[in-house]
C-alpha positions in Angstrom: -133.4 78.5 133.8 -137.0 78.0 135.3 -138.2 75.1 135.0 -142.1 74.4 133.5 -144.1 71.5 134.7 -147.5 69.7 134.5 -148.3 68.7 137.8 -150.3 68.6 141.1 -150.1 70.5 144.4 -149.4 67.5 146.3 -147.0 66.0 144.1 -145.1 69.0 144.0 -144.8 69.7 147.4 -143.1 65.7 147.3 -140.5 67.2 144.5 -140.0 69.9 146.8 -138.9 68.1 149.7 -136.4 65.9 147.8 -134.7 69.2 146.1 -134.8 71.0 149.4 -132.4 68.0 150.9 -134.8 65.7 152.3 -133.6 62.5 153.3 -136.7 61.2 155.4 -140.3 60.5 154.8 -142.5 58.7 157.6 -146.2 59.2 157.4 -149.4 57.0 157.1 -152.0 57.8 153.8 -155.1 59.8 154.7 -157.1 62.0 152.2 -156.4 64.2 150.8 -152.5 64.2 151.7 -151.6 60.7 150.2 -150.2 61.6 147.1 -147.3 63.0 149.1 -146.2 60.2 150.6 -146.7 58.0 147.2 -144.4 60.6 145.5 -141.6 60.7 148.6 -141.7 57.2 148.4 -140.5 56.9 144.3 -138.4 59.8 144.3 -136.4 59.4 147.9 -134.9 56.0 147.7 -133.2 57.7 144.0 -131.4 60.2 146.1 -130.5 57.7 148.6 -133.3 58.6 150.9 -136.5 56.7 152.6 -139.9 56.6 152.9 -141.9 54.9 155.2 -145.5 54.3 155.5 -145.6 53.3 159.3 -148.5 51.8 160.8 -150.6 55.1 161.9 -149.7 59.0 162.0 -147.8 58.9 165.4 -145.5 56.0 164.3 -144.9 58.4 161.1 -144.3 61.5 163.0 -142.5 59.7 165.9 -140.0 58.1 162.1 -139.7 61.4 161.0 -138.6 63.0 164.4 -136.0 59.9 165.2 -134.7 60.8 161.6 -134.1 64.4 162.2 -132.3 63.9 165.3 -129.9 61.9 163.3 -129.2 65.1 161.3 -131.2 64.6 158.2 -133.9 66.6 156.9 -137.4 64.9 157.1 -140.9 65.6 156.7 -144.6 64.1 157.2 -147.8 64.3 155.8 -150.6 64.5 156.7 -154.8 66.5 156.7 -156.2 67.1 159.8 -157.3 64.3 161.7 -153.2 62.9 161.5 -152.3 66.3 162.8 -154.6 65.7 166.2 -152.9 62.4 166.6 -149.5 64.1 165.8 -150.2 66.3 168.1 -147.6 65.3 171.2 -144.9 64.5 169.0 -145.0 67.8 167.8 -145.0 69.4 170.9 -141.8 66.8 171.5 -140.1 68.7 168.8 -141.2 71.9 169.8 -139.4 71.8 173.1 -136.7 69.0 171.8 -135.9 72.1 169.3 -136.0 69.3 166.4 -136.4 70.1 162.5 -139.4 69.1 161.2 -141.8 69.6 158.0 -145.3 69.0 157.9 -147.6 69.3 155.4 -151.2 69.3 156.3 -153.2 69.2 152.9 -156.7 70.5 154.8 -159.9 69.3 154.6 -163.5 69.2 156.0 -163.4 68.8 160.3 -163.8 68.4 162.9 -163.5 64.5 163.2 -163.5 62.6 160.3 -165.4 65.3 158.8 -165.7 65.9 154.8 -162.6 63.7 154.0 -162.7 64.7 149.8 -163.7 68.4 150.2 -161.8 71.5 150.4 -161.1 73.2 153.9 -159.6 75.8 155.8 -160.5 75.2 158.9 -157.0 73.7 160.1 -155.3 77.5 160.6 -156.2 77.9 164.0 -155.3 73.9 164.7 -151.2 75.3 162.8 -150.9 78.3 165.0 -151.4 76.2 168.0 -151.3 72.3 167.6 -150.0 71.5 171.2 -150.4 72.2 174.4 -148.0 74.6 176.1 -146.3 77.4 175.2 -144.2 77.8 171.7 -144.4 80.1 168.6 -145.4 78.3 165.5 -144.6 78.4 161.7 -147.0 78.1 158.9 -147.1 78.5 155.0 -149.8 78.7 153.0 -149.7 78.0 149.8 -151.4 80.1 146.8 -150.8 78.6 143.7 -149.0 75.5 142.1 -145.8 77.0 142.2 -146.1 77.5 145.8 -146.3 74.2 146.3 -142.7 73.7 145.4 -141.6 77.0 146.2 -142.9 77.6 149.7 -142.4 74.4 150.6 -138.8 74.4 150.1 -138.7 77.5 151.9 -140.3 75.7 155.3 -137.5 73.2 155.2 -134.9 76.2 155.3 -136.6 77.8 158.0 -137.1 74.6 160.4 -133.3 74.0 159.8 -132.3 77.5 160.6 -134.7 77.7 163.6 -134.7 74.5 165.0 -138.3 73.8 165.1 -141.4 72.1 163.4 -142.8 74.3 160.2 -146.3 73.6 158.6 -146.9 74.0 154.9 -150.6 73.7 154.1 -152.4 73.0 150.9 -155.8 72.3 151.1 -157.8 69.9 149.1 -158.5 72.2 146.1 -154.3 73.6 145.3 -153.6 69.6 146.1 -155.4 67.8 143.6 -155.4 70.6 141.6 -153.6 69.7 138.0 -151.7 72.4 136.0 -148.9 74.1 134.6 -145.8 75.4 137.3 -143.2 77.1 136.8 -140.4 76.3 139.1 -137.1 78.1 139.5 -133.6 76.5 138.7 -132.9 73.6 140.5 -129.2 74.3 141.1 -130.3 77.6 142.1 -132.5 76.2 144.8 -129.6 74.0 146.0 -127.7 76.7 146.7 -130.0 78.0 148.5 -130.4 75.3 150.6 -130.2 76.0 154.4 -128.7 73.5 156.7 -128.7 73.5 160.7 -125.8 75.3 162.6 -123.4 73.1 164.1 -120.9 73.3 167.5 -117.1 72.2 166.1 -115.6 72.6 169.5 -114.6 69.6 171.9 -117.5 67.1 173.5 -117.0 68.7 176.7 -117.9 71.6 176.0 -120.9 70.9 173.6 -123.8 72.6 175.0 -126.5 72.7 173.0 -129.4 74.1 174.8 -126.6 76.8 176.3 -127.5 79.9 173.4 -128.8 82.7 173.9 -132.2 84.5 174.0 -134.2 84.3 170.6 -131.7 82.0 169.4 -132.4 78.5 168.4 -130.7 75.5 169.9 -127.4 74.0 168.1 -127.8 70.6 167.9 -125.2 68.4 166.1 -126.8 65.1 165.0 -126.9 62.3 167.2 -124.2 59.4 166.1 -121.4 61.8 164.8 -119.3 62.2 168.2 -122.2 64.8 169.9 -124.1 63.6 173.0 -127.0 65.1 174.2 -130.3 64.6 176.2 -133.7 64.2 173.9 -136.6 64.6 176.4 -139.4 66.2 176.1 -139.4 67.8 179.9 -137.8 70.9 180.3 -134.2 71.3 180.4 -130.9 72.5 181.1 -128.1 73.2 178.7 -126.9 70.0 177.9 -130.8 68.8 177.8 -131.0 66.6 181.2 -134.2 67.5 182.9 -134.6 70.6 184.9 -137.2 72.1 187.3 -135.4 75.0 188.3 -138.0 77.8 187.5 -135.3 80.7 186.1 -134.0 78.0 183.8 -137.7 77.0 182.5 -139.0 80.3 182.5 -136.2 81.4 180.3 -137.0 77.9 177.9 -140.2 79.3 177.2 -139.4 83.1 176.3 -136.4 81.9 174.3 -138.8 79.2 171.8 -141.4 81.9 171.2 -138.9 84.8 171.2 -136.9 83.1 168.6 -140.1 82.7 166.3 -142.1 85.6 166.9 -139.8 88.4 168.6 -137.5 87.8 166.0 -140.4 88.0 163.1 -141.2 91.3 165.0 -138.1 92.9 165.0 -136.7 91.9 161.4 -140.2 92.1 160.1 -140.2 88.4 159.5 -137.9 85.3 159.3 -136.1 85.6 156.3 -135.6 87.6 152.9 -138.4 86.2 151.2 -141.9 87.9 151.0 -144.5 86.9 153.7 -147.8 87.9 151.7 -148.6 89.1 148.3 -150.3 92.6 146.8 -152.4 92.2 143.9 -153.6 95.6 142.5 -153.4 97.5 145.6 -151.6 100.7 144.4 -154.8 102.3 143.4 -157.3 100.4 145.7 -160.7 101.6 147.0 -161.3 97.9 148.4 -159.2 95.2 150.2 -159.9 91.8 149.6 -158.2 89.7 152.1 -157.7 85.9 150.7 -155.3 82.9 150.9 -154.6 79.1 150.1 -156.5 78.2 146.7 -159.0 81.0 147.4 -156.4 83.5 146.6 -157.1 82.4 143.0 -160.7 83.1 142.9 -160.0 86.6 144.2 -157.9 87.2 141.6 -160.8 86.4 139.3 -163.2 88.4 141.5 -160.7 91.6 141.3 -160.5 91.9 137.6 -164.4 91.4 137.8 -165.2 94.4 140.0 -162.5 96.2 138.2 -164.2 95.8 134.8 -167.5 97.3 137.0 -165.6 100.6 137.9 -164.6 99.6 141.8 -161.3 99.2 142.2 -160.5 96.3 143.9 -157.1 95.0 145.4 -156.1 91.8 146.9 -153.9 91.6 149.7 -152.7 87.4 150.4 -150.7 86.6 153.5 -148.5 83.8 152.2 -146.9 83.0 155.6 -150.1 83.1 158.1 -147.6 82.4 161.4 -146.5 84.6 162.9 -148.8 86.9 160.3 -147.5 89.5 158.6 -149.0 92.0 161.4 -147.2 95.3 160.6 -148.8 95.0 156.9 -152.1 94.3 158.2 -152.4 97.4 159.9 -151.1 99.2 157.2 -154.5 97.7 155.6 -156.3 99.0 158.6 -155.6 102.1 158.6 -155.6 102.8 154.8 -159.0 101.0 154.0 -161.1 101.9 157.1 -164.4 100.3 156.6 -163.1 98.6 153.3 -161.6 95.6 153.7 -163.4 92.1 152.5 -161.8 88.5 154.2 -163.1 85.5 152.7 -162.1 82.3 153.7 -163.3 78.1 153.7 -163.8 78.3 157.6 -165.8 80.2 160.2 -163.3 83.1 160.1 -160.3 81.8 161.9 -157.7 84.1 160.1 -160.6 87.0 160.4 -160.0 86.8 164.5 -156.5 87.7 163.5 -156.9 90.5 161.0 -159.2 91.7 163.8 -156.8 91.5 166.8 -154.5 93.4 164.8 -156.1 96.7 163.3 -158.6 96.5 166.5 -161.7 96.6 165.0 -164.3 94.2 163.7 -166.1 96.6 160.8 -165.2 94.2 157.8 -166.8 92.1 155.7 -166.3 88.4 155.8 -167.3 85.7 153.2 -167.2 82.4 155.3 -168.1 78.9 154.1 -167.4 75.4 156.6 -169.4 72.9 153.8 -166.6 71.8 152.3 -167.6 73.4 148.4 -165.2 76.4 147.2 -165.9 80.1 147.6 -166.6 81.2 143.2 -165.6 84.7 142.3 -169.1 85.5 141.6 -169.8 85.1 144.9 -166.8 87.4 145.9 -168.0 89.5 143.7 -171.5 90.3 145.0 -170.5 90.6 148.3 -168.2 93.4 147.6 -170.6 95.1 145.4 -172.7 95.5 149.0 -169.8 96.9 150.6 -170.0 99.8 148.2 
């Protein structure tokens, strides 16, 4: 049976992790994330779990990572400024091919920035928060249930490919206090993905040796498995390499496994990658995510009850986007569409890349306050 709840964004994505398997918590507080770690660090320790609250965000990351490798799942926490100082440890488990969650709850940048106000401006910073080459992960979530939901689903995925996943909130869906309604939880443990494993003999335990668009299989360190962690590039049994057929193939295989195979299956598992609100009889697209997703929902029924009829289209995964949809919306919508969103159009750049065209209407705000329906609203309402 589902599950109803009073709760918060942040402290749901903590329940998340702990029903999704997680073992491992190491993170540092920083607004507006913290509530995370506070919940990780009650609820782990009664599954036989740990938290950790190192001494800054790359001791937590660096914990977290260290965990993984040991074969258990394990997750940070973290807004924007951690995920800068995160940001060569992530890379490490980028190339390392280890399982990692990370929630980034965003808020006001760059720097310091508006450390209590809601944000959107970390989507860019998820797509690519290391140097080098890779293909990322990133959820968004929409609503309260998301929280839980979506953030169960990035453990499954960085378990079945081998790689870091973000899950952002922002500021607004964290702190945010309501009713959820949360599917079964023996229904999610079922569901519960856990990493490949090689059973054959140490000598031939190869873990980097797999084939292209296939993640690594990686047995955890301290069960009878020996392999090399660097983060330099590698061979099959992870010992440094410079050879440049070996490296070359490194780099096609880590963003082939992400985004080729996103491409081809029309995205990395069974679940949905963006919602449709209203859109079967749609005149106009509005384009919205993260906790604006639930003032267009507002700003829909709004411009409905005015005669326009409005749909909303919300990408739920943002990376690798749901691209083949997005064109759909290009082509169907023409001149049309509406993307609002709490930054200076960072997801617009990729709407635009993808139906080739920059004739849309954007809502953008970077002053940390919320975007109201009525504001949607009137926008539109020039459009037409």
């Amino acid at each position: 049976m589902a599950r109803e709840v009073i709760s918060t964004g942040n402290e749901l994505a903590a329940i998340a992790a702990v029903d999704a398997g997680a073992k491992f918590f190491g993170g540092y507080p920083i607004t507006p994330s913290s509530e995370i770690m506070h919940v990780s660090s009650d609820l782990l320790p009664k599954v036989g779990g740990t938290a950790i609250q190192m001494e800054d965000e790359i001791a937590g990351i660096s914990a977290a990572l260290g965990a993984s490798i040991t074969g258990v799942k394990a997750y940070t926490a973290t807004s924007g400024p951690g995920i800068s100082l995160k940001a060569e440890q992530i890379g490490l488990g980028f190339i390392a091919e280890v399982p990692l969650v990370i929630f980034n709850v965003m808020r006001g940048g760059p720097s310091t920035g508006l450390p209590t106000r809601v944000s959107q401006a970390d989507i860019g910073q998820a797509q690519y928060p290391t140097h080098g080459d890779y293909a990322s992960i990133t959820i968004c979530a929409g609503s309260l249930t998301e929280c839980y939901t979506q953030s169960v689903r990035a453990f499954n995925l960085a378990e079945k490919y081998m790689t870091p996943v973000f899950m952002l909130l922002d500021e607004t869906i964290g702190h945010m206090h309501g009713k959820a309604v949360l599917p079964d939880l023996e229904e999610i443990q079922a569901q519960n993905v856990t990493r490949e494993r090689f059973e054959g003999s140490q000598a031939d335990y190869r873990p980097y040796d797999v084939p292209m668009n296939k993640p690594a299989v990686i047995n955890p360190m301290f069960q009878g498995y020996k392999h090399h962690v660097t983060g330099l590039h590698h061979g099959p049994t992870g010992f440094p390499t410079e050879d440049a057929e070996q490296c070359e193939f490194n780099i096609e295989r880590l963003v082939g496994k992400i985004n080729t195979v996103a491409a081809q299956n029309d995205g990395l598992d069974d679940l949905p990658d963006y919602e449709e609100y209203r859109m079967e009889d749609a005149e106009v697209c509005l384009i919205a995510y993260g906790s604006i997703g639930l003032g267009a929902y507002e700003a829909v029924e709004k411009l409905r009850s005015e005669g326009i009829k409005a749909g909303m289209f919300r990408p739920i995964m943002l990376w690798p986007s749901p691209a083949k949809k997005i064109a759909e919306i290009g082509e169907r919508f023409k001149d049309k569409i509406f993307v609002t969103e709490l930054n200076m159009g960072q997801y617009s750049k990729e709407i635009e890349r993808i139906i080739k065209r920059d004739d849309f209407t954007t809502l953008l705000k970077a002053n940390g306050r919320p975007i109201a329906p009525a504001e949607m609203v009137a926008k539109v309402k020039e459009m037409m």
